[in-house]
N, C-alpha and C positions, 0 to 999 in steps of 0.2 A: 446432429448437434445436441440433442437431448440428451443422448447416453453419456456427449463431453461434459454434459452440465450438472447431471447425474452422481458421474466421477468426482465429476472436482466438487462435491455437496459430501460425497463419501470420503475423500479423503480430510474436509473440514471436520467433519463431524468424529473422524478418528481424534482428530486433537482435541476434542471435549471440550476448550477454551479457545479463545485466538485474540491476539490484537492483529487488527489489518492498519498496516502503514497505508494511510490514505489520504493521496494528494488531491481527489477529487479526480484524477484525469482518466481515460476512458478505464484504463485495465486495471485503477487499482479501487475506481468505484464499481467496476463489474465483481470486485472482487468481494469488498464490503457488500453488496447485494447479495452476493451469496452466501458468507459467511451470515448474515443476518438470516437467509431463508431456510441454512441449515441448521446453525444454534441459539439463533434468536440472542437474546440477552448475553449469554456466555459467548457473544461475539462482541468487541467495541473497536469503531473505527477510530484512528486518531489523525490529525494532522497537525503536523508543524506549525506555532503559529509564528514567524519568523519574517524579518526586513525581506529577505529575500525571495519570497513569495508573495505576488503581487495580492493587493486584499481582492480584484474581484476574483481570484483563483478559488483565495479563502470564501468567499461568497458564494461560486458556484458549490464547492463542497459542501458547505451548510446548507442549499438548498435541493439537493440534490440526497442527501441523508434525513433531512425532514418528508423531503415527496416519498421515499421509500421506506420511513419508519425506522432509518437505518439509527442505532445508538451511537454516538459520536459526540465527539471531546476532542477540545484544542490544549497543543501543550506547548510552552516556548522552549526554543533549541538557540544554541548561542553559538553558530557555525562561525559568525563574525570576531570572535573573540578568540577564533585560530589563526595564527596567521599563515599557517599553510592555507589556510579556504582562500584568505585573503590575495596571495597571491594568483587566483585566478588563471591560473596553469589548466592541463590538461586533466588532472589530479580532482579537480574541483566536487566534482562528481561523487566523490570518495569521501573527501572531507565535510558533505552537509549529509549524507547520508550515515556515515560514521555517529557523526552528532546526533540525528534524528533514530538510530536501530539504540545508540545508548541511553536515551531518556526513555523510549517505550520499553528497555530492558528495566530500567529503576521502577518505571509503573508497572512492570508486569513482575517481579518482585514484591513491590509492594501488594498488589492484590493477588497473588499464587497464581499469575497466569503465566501457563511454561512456554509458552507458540507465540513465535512473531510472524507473521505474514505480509508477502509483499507482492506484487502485479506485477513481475515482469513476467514474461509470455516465451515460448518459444522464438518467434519472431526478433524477438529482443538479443537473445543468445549467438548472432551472430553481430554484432556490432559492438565496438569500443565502449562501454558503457562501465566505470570505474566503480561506479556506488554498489555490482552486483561484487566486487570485491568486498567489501562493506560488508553486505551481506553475508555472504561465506563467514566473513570474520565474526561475525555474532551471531551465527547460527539462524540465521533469516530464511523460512521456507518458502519457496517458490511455487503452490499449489497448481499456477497454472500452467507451469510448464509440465506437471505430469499430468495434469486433467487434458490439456489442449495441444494440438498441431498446428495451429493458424492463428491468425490476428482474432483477436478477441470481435472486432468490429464484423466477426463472421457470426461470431455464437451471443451475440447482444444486441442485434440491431434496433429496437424499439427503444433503445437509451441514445443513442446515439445524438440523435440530434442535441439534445440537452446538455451532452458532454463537453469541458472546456479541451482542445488538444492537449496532447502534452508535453 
């Protein structure tokens, strides 16, 4: 597992900069932990701050980027104000993450960061999961699907307990 964690610290570190989309939940704070332990400062985790994400989620996040020194920042997203989200279809998935890759694109914009990063996993890549459309569409990298072959809960176990699911 070292050489997976290795990788995925070498592939962070090619992007020089990174925003980590970060919900706090396992694989996208394992992911903010990494990006932190590879570029330090020229990493910033962000999450949504939005109705739709319950506030202890936001809490666990906050406390979980303070225990690891992680830099992190809340930004509000207004998925509500779509009414595709609205509709709560199958699609949903899509339309808060759409919402959420667009505003970290306007901060990373505003401060010259070119890399959005996000925690979905190999694992992930088999299941209906709409928001990795999203992704594609703004150019969202998946670091750990090239660093890793397995659930993250293989190559993080010492966080685990702490983490909220997701």
């Amino acid at each position: 597992m070292e050489e997976k964690q290795q990788q995925l610290f070498s592939i962070l570190r090619d992007m020089g900069q990174v925003i980590v989309a970060y919900s706090g939940g396992t694989d996208s704070a394992y992911l903010a932990w990494a990006a932190n332990r590879a570029l330090g400062e020229k990493s910033v985790a962000i999450t949504a701050d939005s109705a739709s994400i319950p506030e202890s989620h936001k809490r666990d996040a906050i406390d979980f980027a303070r225990q690891f020194g992680i830099r992190h920042e809340m930004i509000p997203t207004h998925e509500f104000e779509n009414p595709d989200y609205l509709k709560n279809d199958a699609n949903r998935c899509f339309h808060c993450k759409d919402e959420l890759f667009e505003r970290l694109e306007e901060v990373g914009k505003a401060r010259g960061i070119e890399h959005i990063v996000y925690g979905v996993n190999m694992d992930d890549l088999g299941d209906y999961r709409p928001g990795q459309n999203a992704a594609r569409m703004h150019q969202v990298s998946a670091p750990l699907v090239a660093a890793t072959d397995a659930s993250l809960r293989c190559v993080f176990p010492p966080m685990i307990p702490k983490l909220p699911p997701m």
